[in-house]
C-alpha positions as CSV (number, residue, x, y, z in Angstrom):
1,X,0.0,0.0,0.0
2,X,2.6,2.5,1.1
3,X,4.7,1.8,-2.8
4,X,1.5,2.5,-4.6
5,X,0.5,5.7,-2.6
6,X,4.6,7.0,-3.5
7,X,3.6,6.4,-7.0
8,X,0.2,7.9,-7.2
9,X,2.3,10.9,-5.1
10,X,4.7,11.3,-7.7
11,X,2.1,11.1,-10.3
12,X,0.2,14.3,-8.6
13,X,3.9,16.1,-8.5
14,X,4.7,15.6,-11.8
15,X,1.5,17.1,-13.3
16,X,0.7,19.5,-10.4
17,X,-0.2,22.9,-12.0
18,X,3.5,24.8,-11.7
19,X,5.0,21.7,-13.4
20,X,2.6,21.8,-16.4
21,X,3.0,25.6,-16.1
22,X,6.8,25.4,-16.7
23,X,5.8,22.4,-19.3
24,X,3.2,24.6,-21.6
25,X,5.7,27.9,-21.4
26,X,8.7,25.6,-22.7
27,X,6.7,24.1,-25.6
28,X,5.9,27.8,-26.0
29,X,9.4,29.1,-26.4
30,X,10.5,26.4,-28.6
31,X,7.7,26.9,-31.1
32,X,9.0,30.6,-31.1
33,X,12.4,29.8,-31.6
34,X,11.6,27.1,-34.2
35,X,9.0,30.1,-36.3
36,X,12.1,32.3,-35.7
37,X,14.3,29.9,-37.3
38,X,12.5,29.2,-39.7
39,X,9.6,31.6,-40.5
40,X,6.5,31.3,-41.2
41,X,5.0,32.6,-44.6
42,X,1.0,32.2,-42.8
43,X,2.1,35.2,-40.5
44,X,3.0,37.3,-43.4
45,X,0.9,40.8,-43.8
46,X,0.5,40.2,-40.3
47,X,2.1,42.4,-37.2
48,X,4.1,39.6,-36.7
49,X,5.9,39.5,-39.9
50,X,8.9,41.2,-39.3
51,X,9.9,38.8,-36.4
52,X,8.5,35.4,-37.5
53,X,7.4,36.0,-41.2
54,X,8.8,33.9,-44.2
55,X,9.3,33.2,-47.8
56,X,6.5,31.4,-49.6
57,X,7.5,28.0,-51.0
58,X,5.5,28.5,-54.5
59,X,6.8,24.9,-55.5
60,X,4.4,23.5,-52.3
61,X,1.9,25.9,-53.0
62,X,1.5,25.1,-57.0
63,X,1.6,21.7,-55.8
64,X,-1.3,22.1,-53.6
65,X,-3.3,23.6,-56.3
66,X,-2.7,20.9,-58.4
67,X,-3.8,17.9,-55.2
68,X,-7.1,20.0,-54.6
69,X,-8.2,20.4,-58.1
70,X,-7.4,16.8,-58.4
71,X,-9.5,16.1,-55.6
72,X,-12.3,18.1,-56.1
73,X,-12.5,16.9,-59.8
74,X,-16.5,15.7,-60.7
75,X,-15.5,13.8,-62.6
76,X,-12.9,12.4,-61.9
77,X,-9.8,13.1,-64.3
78,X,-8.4,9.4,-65.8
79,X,-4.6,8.8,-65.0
80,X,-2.1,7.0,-66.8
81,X,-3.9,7.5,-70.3
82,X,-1.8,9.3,-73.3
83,X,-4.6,9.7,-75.0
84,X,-6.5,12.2,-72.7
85,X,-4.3,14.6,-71.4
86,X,-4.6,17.8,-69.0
87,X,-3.5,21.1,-70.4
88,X,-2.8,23.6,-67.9
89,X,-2.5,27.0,-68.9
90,X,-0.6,30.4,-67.7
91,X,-2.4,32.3,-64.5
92,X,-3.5,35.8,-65.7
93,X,-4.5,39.0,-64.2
94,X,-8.5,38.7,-63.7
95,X,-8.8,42.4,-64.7
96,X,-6.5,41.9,-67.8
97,X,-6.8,38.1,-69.1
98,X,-4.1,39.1,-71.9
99,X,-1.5,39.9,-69.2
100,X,0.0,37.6,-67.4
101,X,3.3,37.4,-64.8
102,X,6.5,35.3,-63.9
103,X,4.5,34.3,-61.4
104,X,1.5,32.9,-63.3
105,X,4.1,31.1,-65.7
106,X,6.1,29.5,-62.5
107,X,2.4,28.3,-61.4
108,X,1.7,26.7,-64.8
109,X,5.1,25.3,-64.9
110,X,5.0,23.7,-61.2
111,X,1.3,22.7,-61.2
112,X,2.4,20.7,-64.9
113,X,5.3,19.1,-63.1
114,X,3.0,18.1,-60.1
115,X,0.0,16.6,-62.3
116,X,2.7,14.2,-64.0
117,X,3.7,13.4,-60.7
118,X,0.2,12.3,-60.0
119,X,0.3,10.0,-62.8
120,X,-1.8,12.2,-65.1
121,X,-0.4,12.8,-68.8
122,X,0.2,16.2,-69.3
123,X,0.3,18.1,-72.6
124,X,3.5,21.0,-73.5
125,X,1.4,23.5,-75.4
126,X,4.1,25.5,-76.0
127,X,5.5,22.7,-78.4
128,X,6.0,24.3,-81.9
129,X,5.8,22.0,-85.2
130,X,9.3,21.9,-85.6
131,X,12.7,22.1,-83.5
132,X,14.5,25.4,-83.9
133,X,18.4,25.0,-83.8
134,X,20.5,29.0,-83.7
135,X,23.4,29.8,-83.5
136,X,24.9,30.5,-79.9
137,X,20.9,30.0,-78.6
138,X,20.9,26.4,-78.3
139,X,17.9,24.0,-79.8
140,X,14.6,24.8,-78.5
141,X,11.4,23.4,-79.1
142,X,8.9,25.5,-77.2
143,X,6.8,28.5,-78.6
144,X,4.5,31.0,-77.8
145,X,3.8,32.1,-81.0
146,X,0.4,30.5,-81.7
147,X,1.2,29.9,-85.4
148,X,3.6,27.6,-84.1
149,X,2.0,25.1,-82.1
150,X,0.8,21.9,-82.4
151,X,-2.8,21.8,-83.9
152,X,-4.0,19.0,-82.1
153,X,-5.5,20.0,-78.5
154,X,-7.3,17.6,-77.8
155,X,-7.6,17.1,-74.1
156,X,-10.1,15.5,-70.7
157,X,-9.6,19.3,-68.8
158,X,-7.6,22.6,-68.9
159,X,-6.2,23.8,-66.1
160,X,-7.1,27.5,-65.9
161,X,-6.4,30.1,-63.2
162,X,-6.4,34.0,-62.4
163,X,-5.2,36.2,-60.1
164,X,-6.3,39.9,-58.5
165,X,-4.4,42.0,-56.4
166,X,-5.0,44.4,-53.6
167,X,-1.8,45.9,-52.1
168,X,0.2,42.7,-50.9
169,X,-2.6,40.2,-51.1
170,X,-3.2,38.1,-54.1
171,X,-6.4,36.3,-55.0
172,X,-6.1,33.3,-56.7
173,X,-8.8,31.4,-58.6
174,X,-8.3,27.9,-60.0
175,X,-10.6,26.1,-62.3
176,X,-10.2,22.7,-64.2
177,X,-13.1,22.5,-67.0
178,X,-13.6,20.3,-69.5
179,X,-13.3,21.7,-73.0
180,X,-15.7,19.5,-74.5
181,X,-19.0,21.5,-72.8
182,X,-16.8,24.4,-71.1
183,X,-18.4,23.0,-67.5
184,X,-16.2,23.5,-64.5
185,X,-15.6,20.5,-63.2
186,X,-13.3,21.8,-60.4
187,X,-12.2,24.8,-58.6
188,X,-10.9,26.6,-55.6
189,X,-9.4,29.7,-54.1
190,X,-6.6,30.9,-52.1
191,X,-5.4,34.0,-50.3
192,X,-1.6,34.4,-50.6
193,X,0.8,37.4,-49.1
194,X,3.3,39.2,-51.6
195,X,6.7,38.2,-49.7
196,X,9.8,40.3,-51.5
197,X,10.2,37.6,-54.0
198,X,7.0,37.5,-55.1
199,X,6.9,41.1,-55.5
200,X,9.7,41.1,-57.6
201,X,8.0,38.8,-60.0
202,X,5.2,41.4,-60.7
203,X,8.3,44.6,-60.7
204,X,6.9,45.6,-57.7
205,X,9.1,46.1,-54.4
206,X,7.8,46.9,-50.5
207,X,7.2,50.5,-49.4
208,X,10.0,51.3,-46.8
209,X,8.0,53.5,-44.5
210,X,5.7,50.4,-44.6
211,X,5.9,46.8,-44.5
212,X,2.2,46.1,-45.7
213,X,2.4,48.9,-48.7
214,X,4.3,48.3,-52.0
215,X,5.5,50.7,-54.5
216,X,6.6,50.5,-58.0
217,X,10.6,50.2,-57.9
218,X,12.1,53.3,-57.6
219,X,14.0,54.3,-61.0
220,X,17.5,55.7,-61.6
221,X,18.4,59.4,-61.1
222,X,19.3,59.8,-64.6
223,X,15.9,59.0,-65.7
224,X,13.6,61.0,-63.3
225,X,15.9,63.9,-64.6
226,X,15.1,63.5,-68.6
């Protein structure tokens, strides 16, 4: 009786309310220091930015768009078949569907390279009829001149997506549809903070007076003056 009331003493010691205190406060600083480390590119555009903020990782989040549309798909898209293939296309400004970014290219390159990973046959659009060799260029194969690519689109869904921006914050909207009837078959959004980086991709660069404003890149002396 007396070793079982020790242990059940030592039980109520070890998770009396100072030692979970001093338990929860530890946890505490060690999630700070590891955020610190690290960052954190959820507390962007937030007041805790400057301290704990991070770069977004636009491979994992091209990569998510591709696993939700996937996903969400109704129907389902049909892996592993040549013959039906998934186009995805750039992302483009919502206001301007002609104009498009690095950034809406890097999504359509990443969300491609994720949907093969998936086992889905992809489609290269940008494949022109014929291989271009120059000199001191290289051999290329890839076009965006629309007289130069392949005729033959035929495809299960297009990837589509656009994007709107209101000071740091971009809106993102992702659709798959099939091009047979134009039906939207899946979609989602997402809210995503301009980190430096991505900034820089739309020539745009943070205020310095304020972290949560941008401004157009300041231009060289010589210019403002002629």
């Amino acid at each position: 009786m007396t070793y079982r009331y020790a242990r059940y003493d030592r039980c109520i010691t070890l998770f009396s309310p100072r030692k979970t205190c001093h338990t929860i406060s530890t946890i505490f600083v060690l999630a700070v220091m590891f955020f610190a480390l690290t960052g954190c590119a959820n507390l962007n555009c937030s007041r805790l930015e400057n301290l704990l903020g991070g770069k977004t990782n636009l491979v994992t989040f091209s990569y998510k768009i591709a696993d939700d549309l996937v996903e969400l798909a109704l129907p389902p898209l049909i892996p592993m078949h040549p013959d039906m293939p998934v186009l995805v296309t750039t992302f483009v400004s919502n206001s301007n569907l002609e104009r498009t970014s690095p950034f809406g290219r890097l999504l359509q390159e990443n969300i491609g390279s994720r949907l093969v990973q998936l086992g889905y046959t992809v489609r290269e659009i940008k494949v022109a009829d014929h291989l271009f060799i120059e000199q001191r260029s290289g051999e290329t194969i890839l076009s965006r001149d629309l007289s130069q690519l392949h005729p033959n689109l035929e495809t299960q869904a297009i990837v589509v997506g656009t994007f709107t921006r209101s000071n740091r914050t971009l809106y993102l909207s992702t659709r798959l549809i099939n091009p047979s009837n134009n039906n939207i078959i899946a979609s989602n959004d997402y809210k995503l903070c301009m980190d430096d980086d991505i900034l820089a991709m739309f020539g745009l660069q943070r205020s310095p007076d304020d972290s949560n404003s941008i401004s157009e890149p300041s231009q060289p002396l010589l210019n403002k003056i002629l």
